[in-house]
N, CA, C and O atoms as a MOPAC input file, in Angstrom:
PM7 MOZYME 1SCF
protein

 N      0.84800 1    -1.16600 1     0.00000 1
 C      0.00000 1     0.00000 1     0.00000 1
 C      0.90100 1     1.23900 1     0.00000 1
 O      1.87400 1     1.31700 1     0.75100 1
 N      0.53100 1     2.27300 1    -0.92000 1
 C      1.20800 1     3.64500 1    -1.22500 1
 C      0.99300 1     4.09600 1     0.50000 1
 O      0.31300 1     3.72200 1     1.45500 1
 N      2.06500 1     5.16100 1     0.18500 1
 C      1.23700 1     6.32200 1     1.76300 1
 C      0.74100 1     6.98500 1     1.09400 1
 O      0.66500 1     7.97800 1     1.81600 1
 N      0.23000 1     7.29400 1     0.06000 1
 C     -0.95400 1     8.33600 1    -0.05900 1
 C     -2.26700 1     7.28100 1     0.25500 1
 O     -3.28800 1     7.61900 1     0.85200 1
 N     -2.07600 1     6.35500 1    -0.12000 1
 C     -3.42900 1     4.90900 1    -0.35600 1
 C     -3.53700 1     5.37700 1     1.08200 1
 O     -4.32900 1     6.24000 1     1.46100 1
 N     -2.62700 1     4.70100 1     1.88600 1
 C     -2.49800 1     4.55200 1     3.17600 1
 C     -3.11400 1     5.66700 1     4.33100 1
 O     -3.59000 1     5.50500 1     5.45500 1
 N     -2.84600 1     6.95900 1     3.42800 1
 C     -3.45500 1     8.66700 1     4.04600 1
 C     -4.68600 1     8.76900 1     3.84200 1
 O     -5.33200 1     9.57800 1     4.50900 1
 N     -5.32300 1     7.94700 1     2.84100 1
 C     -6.79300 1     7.78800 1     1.86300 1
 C     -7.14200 1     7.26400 1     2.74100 1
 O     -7.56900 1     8.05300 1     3.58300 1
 N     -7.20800 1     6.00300 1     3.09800 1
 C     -7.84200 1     5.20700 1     3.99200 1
 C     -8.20700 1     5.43800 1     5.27100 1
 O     -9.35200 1     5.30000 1     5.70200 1
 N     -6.90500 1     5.91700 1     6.12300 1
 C     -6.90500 1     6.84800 1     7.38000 1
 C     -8.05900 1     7.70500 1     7.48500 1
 O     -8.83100 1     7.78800 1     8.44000 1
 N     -8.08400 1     8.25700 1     6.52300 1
 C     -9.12300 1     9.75700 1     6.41600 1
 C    -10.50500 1     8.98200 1     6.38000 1
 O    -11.25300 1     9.18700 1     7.33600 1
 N    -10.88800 1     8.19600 1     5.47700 1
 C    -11.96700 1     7.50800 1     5.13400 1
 C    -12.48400 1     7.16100 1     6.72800 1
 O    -13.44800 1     7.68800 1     7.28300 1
 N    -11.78400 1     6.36700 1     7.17300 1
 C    -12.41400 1     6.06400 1     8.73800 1
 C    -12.19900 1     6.41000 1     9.81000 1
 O    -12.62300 1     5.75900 1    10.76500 1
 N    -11.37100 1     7.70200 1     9.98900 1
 C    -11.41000 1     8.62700 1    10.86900 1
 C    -11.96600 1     9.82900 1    11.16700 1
 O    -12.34300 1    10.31500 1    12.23300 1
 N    -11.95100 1    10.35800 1     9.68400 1
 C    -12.43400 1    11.74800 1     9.08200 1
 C    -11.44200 1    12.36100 1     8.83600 1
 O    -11.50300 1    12.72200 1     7.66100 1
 N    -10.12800 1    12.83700 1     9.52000 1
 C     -9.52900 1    13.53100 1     9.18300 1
 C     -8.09000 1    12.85100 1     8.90800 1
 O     -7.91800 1    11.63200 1     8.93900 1
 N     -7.01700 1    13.85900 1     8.61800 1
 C     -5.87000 1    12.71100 1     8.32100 1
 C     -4.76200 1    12.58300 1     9.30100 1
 O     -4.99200 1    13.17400 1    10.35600 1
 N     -3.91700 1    12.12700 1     9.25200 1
 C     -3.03800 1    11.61900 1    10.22800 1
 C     -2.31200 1    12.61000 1    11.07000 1
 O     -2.05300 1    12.32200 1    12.23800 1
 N     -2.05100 1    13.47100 1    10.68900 1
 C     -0.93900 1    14.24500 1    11.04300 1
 C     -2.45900 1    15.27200 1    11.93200 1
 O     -2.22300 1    15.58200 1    13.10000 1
 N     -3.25900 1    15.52600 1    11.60200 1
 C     -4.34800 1    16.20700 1    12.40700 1
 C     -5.04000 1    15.48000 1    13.20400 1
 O     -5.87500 1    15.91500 1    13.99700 1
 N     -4.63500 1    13.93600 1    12.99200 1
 C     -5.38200 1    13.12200 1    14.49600 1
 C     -4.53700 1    13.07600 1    15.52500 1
 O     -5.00500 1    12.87800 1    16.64600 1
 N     -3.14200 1    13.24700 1    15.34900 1
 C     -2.01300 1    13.30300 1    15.99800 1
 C     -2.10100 1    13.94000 1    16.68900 1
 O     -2.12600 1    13.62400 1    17.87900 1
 N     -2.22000 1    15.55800 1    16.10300 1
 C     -1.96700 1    16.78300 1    16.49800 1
 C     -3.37600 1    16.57500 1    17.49500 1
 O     -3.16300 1    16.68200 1    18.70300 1
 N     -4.72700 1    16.29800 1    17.08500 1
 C     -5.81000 1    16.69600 1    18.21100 1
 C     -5.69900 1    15.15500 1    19.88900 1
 O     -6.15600 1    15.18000 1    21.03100 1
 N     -4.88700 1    14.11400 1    19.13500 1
 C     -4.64400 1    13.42700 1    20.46600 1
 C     -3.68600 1    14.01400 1    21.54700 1
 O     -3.97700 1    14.05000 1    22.74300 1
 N     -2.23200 1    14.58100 1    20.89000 1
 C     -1.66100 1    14.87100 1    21.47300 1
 C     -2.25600 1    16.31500 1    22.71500 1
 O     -2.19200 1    16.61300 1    23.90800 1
 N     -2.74900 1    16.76300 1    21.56600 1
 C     -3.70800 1    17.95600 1    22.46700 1
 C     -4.48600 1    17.56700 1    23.51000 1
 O     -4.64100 1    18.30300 1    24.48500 1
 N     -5.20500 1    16.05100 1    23.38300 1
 C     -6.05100 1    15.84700 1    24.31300 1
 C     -5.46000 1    15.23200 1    25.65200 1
 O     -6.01200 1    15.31200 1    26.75000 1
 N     -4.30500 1    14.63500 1    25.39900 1
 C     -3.63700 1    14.26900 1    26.54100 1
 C     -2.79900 1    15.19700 1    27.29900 1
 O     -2.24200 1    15.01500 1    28.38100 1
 N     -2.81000 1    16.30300 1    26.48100 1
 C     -1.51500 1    17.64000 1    27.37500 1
 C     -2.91000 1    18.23600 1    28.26600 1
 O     -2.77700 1    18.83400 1    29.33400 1
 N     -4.47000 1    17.91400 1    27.52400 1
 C     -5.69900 1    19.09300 1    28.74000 1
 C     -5.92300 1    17.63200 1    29.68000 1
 O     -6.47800 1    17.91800 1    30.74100 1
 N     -5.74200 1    16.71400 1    29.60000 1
 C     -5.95800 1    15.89600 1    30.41400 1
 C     -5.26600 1    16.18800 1    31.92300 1
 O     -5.78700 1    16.25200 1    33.03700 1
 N     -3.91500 1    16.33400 1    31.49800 1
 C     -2.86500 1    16.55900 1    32.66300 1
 C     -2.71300 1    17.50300 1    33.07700 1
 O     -2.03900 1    17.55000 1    34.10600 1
 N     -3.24000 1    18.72800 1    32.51900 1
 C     -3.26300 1    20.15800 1    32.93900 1
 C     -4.62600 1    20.10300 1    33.62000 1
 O     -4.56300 1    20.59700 1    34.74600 1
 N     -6.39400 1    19.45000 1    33.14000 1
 C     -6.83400 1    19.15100 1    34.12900 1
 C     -6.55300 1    18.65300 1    35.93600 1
 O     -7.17400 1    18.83700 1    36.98300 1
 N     -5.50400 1    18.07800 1    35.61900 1
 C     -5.23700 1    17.74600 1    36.95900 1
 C     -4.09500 1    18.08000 1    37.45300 1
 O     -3.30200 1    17.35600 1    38.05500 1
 N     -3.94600 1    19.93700 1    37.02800 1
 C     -2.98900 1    20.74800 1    37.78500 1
 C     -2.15500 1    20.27800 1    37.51600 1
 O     -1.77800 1    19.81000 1    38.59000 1
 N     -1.39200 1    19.96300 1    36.72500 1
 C      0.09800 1    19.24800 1    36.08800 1
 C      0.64400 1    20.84000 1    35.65200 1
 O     -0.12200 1    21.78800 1    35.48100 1
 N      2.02700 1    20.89700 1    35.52600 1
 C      2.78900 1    22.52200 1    35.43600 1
 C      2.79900 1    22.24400 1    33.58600 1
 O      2.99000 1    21.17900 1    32.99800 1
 N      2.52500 1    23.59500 1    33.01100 1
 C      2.53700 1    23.20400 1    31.53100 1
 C      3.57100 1    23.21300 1    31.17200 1
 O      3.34200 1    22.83100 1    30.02400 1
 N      4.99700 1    23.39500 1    31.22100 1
 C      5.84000 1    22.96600 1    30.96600 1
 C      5.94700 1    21.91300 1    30.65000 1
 O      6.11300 1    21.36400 1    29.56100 1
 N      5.82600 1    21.49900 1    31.89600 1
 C      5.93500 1    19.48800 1    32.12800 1
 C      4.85400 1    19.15900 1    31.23700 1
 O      5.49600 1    18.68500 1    30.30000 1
 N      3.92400 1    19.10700 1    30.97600 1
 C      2.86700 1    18.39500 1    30.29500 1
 C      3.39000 1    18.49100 1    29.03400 1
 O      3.55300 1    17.41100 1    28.46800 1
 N      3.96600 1    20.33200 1    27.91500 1
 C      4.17200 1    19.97700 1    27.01700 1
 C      5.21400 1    19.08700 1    26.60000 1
 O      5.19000 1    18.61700 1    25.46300 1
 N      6.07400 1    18.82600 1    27.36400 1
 C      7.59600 1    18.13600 1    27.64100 1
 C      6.95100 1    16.92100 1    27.07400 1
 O      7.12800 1    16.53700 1    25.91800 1
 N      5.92200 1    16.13000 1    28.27000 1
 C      5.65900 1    14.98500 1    28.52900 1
 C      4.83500 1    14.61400 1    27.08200 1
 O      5.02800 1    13.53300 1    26.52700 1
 N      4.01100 1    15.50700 1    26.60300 1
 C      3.28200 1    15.10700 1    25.56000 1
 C      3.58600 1    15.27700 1    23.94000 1
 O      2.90300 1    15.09900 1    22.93200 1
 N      4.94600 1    15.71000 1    24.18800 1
 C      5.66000 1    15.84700 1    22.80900 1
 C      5.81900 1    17.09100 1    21.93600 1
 O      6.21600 1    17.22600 1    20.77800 1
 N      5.23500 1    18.25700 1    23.17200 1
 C      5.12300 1    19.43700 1    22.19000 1
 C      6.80600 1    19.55700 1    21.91400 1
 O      7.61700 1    18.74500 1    22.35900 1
 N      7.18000 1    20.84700 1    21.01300 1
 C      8.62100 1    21.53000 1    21.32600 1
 C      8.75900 1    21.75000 1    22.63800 1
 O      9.44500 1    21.13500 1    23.45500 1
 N      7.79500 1    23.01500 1    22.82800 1
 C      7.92000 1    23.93500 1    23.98700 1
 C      6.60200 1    24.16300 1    24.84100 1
 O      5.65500 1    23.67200 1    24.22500 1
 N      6.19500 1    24.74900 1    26.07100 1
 C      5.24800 1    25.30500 1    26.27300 1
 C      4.44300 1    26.51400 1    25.41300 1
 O      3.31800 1    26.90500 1    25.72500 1
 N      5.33400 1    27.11100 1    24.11000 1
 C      4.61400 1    27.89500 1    23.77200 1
 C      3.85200 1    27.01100 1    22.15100 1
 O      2.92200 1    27.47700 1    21.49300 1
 N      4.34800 1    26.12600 1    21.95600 1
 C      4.06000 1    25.15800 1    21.21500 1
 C      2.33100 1    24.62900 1    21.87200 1
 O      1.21300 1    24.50900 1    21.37000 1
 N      2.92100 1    24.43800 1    23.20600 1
 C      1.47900 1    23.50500 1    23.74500 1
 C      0.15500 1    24.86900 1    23.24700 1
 O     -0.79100 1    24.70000 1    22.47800 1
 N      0.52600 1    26.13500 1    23.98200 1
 C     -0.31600 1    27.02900 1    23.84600 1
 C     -0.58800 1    27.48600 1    22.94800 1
 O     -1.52900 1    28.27400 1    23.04800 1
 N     -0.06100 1    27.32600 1    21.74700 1
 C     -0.59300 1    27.75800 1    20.40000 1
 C     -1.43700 1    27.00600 1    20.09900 1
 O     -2.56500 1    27.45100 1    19.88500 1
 N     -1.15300 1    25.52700 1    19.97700 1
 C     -2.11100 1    24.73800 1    19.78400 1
 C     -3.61900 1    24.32600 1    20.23900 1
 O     -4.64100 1    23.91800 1    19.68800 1
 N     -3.14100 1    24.69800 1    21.69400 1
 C     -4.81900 1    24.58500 1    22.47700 1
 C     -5.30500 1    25.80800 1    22.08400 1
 O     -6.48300 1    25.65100 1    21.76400 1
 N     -4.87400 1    27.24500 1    21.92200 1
 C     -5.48200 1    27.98600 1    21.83800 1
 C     -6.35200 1    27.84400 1    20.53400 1
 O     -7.55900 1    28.05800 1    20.65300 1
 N     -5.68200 1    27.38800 1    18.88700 1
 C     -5.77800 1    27.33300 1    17.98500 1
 C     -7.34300 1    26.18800 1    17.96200 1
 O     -8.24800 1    26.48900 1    17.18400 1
 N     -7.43800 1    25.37400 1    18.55300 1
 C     -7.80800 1    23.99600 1    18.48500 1
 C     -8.92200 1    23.66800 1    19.44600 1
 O     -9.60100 1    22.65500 1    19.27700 1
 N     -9.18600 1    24.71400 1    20.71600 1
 C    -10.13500 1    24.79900 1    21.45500 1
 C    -10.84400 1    26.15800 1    22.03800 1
 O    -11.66900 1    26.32600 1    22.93500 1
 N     -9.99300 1    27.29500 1    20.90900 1
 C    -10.02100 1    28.81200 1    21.11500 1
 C     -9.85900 1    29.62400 1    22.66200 1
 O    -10.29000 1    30.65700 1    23.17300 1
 N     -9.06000 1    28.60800 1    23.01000 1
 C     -8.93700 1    28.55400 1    25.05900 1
 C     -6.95500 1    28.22000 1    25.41400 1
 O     -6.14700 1    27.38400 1    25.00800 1
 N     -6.91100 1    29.08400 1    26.10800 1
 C     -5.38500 1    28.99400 1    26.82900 1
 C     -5.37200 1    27.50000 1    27.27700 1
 O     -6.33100 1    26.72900 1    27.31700 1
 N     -4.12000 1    27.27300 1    27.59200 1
 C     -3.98700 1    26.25200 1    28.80200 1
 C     -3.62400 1    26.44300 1    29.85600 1
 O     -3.07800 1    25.44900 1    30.33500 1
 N     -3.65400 1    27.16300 1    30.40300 1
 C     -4.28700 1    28.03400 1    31.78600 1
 C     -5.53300 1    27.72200 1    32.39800 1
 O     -5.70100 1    27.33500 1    33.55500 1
 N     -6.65100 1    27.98500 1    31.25700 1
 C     -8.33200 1    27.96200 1    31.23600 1
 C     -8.64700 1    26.26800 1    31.82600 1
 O     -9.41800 1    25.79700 1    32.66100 1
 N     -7.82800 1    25.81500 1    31.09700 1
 C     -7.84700 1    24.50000 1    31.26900 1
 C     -7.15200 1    23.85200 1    32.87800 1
 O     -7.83800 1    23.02100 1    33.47200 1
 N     -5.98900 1    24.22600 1    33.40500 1
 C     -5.49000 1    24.44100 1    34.49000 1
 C     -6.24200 1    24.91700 1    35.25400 1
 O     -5.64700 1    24.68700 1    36.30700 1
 N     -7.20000 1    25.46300 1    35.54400 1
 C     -7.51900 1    26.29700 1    36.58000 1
 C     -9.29700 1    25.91400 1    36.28300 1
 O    -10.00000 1    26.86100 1    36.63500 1
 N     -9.82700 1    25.12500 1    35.90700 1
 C    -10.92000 1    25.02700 1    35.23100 1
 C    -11.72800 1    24.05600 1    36.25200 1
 O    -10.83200 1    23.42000 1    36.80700 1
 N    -12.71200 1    23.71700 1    36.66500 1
 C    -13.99000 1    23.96000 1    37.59000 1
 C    -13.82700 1    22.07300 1    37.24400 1
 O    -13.26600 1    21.49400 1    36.31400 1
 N    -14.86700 1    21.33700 1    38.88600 1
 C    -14.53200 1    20.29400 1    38.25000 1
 C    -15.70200 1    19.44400 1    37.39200 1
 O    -15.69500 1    18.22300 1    37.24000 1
 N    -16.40700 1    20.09700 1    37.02500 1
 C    -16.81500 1    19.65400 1    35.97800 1
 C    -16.22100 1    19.37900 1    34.44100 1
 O    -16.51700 1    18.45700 1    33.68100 1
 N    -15.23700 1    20.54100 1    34.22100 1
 C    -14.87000 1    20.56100 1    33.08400 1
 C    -13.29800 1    19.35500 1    32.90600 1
 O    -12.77900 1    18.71000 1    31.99500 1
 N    -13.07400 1    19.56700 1    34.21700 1
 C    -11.83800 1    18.48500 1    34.81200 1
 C    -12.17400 1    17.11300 1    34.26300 1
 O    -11.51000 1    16.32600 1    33.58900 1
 N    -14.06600 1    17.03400 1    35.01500 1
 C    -13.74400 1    15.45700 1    34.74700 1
 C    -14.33700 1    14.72300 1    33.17800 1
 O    -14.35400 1    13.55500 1    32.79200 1
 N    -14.78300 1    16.00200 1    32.54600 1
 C    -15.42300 1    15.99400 1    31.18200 1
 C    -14.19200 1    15.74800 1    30.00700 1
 O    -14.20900 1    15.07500 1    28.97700 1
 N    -13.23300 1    16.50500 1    30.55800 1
 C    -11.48500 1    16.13200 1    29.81100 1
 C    -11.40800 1    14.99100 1    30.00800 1
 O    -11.72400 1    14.43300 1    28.95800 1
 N    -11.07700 1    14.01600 1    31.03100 1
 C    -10.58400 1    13.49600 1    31.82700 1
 C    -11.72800 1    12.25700 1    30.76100 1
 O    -11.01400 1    11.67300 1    29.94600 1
 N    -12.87400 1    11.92400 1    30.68200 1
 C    -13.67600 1    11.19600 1    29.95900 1
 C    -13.75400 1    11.06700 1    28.76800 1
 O    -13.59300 1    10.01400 1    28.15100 1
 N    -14.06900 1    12.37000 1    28.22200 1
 C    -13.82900 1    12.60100 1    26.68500 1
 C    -12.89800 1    13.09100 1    25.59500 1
 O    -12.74300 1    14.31200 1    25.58600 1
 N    -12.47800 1    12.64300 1    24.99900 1
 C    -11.54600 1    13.05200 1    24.31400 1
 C    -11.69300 1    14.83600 1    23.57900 1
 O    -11.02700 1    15.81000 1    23.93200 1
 N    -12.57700 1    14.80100 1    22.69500 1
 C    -12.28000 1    16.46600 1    22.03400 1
 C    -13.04300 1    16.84700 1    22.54500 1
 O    -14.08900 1    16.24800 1    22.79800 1
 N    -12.64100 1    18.45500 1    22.99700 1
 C    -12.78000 1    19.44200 1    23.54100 1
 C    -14.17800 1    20.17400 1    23.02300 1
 O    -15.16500 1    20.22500 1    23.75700 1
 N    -14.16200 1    20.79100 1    21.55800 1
 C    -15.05700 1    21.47500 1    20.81100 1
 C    -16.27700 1    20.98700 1    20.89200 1
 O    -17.10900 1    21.86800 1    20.67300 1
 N    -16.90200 1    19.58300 1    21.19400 1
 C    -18.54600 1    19.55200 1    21.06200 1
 C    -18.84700 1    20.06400 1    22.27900 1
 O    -20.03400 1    20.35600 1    22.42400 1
 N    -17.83400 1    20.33600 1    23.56300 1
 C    -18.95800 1    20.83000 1    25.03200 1
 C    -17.98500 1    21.99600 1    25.24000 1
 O    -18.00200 1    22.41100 1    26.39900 1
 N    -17.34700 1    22.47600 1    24.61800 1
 C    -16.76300 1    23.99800 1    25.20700 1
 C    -17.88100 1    24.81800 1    25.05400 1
 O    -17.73200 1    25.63100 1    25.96500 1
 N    -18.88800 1    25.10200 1    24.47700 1
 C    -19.68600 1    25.89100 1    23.69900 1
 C    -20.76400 1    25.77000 1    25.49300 1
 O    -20.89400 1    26.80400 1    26.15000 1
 N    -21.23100 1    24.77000 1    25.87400 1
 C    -21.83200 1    24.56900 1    26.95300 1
 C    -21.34100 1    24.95900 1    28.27200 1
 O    -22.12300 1    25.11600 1    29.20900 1
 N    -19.91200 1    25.14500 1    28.40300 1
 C    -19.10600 1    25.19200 1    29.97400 1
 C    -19.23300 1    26.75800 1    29.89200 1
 O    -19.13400 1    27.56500 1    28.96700 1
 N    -19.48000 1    26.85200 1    31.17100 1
 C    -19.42400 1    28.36400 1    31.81600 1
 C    -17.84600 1    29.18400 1    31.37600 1
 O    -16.93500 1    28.42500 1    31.04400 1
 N    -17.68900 1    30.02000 1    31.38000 1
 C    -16.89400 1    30.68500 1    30.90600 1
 C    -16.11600 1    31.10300 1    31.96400 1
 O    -16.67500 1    31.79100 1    32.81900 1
 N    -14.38400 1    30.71000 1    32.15500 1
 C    -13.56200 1    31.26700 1    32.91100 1
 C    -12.73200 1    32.68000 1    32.58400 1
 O    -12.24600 1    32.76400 1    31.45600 1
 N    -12.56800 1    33.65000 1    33.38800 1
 C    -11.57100 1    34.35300 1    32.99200 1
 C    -10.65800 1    34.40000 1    32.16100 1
 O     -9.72400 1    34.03900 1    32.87600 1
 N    -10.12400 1    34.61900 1    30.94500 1
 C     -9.20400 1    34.54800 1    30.03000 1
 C     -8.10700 1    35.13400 1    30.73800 1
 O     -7.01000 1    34.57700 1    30.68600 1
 N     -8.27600 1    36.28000 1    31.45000 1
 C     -7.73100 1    37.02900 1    31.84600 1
 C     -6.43600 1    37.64500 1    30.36100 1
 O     -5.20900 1    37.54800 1    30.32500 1
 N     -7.35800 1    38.20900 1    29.39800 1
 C     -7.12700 1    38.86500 1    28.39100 1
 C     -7.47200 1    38.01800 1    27.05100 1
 O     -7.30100 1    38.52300 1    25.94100 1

């Protein structure tokens, strides 16, 4: 099998393609651990970003929310990470924390 065949197929039964399922797992395991007060440093370390400003581009980009928001976030939303994988079908529902900008 080609890797494009191989990128075809991926997409077909995932929806999206590889390098963007990557990117939204890896995301989901850096709000997992920042759910549970983990330092973002360490989380992006641990979850493969470059840097912490790597982690924060991405969550911001990907859930329109710091990882801060996520750090400091109520425990409902803690244990809703913590269960479900993507972010975007219940951000729209969670009460709104301080951005603080």
């Amino acid at each position: 099998m080609s890797e494009r065949l191989l990128e075809l197929r991926f997409r077909e039964q995932v929806g999206l393609p590889p390098k963007a399922s990557a990117r939204l797992l890896r995301l989901w395991q850096a709000l997992r651990l920042l759910a549970r007060r983990r330092p973002g440093a360490r989380v992006a370390i641990e979850c493969g970003f470059y840097d912490q400003a790597h982690l924060a581009r991405d969550c911001k980009a990907l859930t329109g929310r710091r990882p801060s928001w996520f750090a400091r976030a109520d425990r409902a939303v803690r244990q809703h990470v913590e269960h479900f994988g993507f972010v975007q079908d219940w951000l729209v529902g969670v009460d709104d924390h301080d951005e603080g900008g």
